[in-house]
C-alpha positions, 0 to 999 in steps of 0.5 A: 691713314691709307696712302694712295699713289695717284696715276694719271691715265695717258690719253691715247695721243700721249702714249709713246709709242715703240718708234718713239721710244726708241728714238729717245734711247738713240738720243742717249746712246752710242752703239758700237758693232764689229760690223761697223765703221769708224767715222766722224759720225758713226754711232747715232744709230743702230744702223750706223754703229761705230766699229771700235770701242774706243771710237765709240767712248770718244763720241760718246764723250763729246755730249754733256753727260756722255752718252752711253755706249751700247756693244754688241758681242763680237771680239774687239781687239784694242787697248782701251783709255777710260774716259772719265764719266763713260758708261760701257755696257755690253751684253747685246746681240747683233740687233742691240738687244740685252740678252738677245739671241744672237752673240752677246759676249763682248770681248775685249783683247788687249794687244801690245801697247807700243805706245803709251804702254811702253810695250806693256800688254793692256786690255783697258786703263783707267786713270785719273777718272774723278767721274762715275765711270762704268764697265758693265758686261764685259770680258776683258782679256790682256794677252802674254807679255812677249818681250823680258821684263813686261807685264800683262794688265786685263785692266790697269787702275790708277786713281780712279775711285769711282771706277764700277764693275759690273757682271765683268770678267777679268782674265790677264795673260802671263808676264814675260821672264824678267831682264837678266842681271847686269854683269860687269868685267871688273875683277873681284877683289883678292881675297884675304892672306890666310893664316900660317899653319901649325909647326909640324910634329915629329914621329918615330916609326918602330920597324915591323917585326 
């Protein structure tokens, strides 16, 4: 028996148009741009972009589901906390559109976490996330650890099994030297008495002649 899939013509008041269209996508992202600006409303708009990631992560998680955080490229000099069940996604131009011409690489450098991190040099953490979460298109770079017995994490993961990674690069920098030993002014103790010698041998010397 054939099988037909049937598909009903919109009549021409039905059709989305583009400005609609996009007016649904801005509904369920939240765009974020080195140009723009933090504030307790940034993000709505393409035209009103959060300036950071992680102000942009953190509107987004104030909707049920979060919204989507759309990046342009551009270099984000921060230290990302995962929220659970957030979406980010890089790989647009200036503009907001995937693959455009302009700059899509969104790279995101870690810095010396001081706080949290304990000095630790950290890109992005994922910890304790129970919900999908995703990175998509992004390049994620930690810097060398400066002070002794640091490390450098590109991205530190810590019971979140729904973590996803898609078309990410990861390049951690270089942990610093370890912290030297701890010495003591506690003298060693002696050593053991050594055993008696051999009784010696005696021996005649015959002049030369």
């Amino acid at each position: 028996v054939d099988q037909f899939i049937a598909i009903d013509q919109l009549a021409p008041d039905q059709l989305i148009s583009d400005s609609s269209s996009d007016s649904i996508i801005e509904e369920s992202v939240i765009y974020v741009a080195t140009i723009g600006t933090d504030t307790a409303t940034c993000g709505d708009k393409k035209d009103n972009p959060c300036q950071s990631i992680s102000k942009g992560m953190q509107r987004a998680s104030l909707y049920m589901p979060p919204r989507t955080v759309h990046i342009a490229g551009g270099d984000y000099k921060e230290t990302l906390d995962l929220v659970d069940g957030s979406h980010l996604s890089g790989g647009f131009d200036e503009t907001f559109t995937k693959g455009g011409p302009g700059n899509t690489t969104v790279l995101i450098k870690g810095v010396i976490d001081l706080g949290k991190g304990g000095g630790q040099a950290v890109a992005i953490r994922a910890q304790n996330l129970l919900l999908e979460t995703f990175l998509e298109d992004l390049v994620i770079e930690s810097p060398d650890a400066t002070e002794s017995g640091i490390s450098s994490y590109a991205l530190y993961v810590d019971n979140a099994p729904h973590l996803s990674l898609v078309r990410c690069t990861i390049k951690a920098g270089n942990g610093a030297d370890g912290v030297d030993g701890v010495g003591t002014d506690v003298p060693a103790p002696s050593g053991n008495d050594g055993n008696d010698g051999f009784d010696g041998n005696n021996f005649a010397f015959e002049p030369l002649p």
